[in-house]
C-alpha positions as CSV (number, residue, x, y, z in Angstrom):
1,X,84.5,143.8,9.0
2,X,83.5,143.6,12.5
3,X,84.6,140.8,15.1
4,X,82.4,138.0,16.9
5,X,83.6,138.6,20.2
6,X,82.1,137.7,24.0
7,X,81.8,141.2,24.8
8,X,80.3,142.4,21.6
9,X,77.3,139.5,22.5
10,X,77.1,141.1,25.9
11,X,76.7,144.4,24.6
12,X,73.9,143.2,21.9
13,X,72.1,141.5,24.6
14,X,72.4,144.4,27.0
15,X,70.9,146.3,24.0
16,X,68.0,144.1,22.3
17,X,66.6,143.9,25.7
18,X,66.8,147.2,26.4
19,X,64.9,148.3,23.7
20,X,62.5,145.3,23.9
21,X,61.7,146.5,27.2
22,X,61.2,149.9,26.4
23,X,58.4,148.6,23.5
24,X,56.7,146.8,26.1
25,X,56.8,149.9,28.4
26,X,54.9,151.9,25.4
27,X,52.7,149.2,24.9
28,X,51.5,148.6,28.3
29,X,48.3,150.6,29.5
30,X,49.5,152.0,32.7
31,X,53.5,151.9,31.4
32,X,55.3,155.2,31.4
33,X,55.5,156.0,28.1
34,X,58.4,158.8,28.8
35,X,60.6,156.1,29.9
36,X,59.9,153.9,27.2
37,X,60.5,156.6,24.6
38,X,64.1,157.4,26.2
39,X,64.8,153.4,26.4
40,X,64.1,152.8,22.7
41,X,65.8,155.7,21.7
42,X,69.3,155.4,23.9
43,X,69.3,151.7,23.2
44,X,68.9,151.9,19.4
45,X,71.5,154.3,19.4
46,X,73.5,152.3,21.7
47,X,73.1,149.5,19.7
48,X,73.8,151.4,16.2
49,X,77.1,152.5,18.4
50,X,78.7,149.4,18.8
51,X,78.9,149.2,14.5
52,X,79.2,152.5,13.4
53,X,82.1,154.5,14.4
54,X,79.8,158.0,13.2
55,X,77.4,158.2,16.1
56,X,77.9,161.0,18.4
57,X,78.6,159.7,21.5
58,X,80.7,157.0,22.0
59,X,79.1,153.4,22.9
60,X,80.6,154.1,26.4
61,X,78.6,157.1,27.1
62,X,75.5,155.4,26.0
63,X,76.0,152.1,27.7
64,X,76.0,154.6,30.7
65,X,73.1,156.5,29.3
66,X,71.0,152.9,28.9
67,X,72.2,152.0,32.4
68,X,70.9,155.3,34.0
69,X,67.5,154.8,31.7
70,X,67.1,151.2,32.8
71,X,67.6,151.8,36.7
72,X,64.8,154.3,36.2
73,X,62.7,152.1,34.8
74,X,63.0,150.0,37.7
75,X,61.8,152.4,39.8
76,X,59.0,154.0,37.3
77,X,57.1,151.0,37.8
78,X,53.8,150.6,35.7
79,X,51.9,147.0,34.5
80,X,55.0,145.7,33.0
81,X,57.1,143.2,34.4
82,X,60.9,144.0,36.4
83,X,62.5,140.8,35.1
84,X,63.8,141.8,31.3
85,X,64.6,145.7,32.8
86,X,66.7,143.6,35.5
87,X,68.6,141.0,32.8
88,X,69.2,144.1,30.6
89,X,70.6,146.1,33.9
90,X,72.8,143.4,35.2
91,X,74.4,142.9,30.9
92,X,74.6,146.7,31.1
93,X,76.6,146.5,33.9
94,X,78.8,143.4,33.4
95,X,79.6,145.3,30.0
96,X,80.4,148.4,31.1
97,X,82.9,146.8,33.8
98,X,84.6,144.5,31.1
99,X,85.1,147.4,28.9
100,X,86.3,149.8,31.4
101,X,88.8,146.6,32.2
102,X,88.1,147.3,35.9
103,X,88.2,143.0,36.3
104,X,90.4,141.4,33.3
105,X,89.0,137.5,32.7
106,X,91.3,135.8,29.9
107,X,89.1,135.7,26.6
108,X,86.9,137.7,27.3
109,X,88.4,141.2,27.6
């Protein structure tokens, strides 16, 4: 049974964005379509981390994976827009801080 909690949603947003961004890098014409590959791939695993305790790496190592993939996305440029690779960045990031427990807010972590 797994448990509805605030940093669980951050974690699925972090990842459904990522990998919706990585689709739209492969389906843009001038994208970078190695980018995108790595995206979809480290985000789906990501995302498959955070329910099943069988994956390889733990979700930690791939929320760190996703946030190194997404920061050179930024910077990989191409026809598709910054503004989803930023949201997914910034949930990345807030995740990865809650989880660490590096800042403690009541309720959340």
């Amino acid at each position: 049974m797994i448990t509805l909690t605030w940093l669980l949603l951050i974690a699925l947003a972090g990842g459904v964005l990522t990998i919706v961004d990585g689709i739209w890098r492969l389906r843009a014409r001038g994208g970078s379509t190695v980018v995108g590959i790595l995206e979809i791939v480290i985000a789906g695993l990501f995302v498959l981390s955070l329910f099943l305790p069988g994956i390889p790496f733990g979700a930690l190592v791939l929320g760190i994976a996703t946030l190194v993939v997404l920061a050179v996305a930024m910077f990989a440029g191409g026809r598709t827009g910054r503004t989803l690779t930023i949201i997914a960045l910034v949930l990345m990031a807030i995740w990865l801080v809650l989880v660490n427990g590096w800042i403690v807010i009541p309720g959340i972590n």
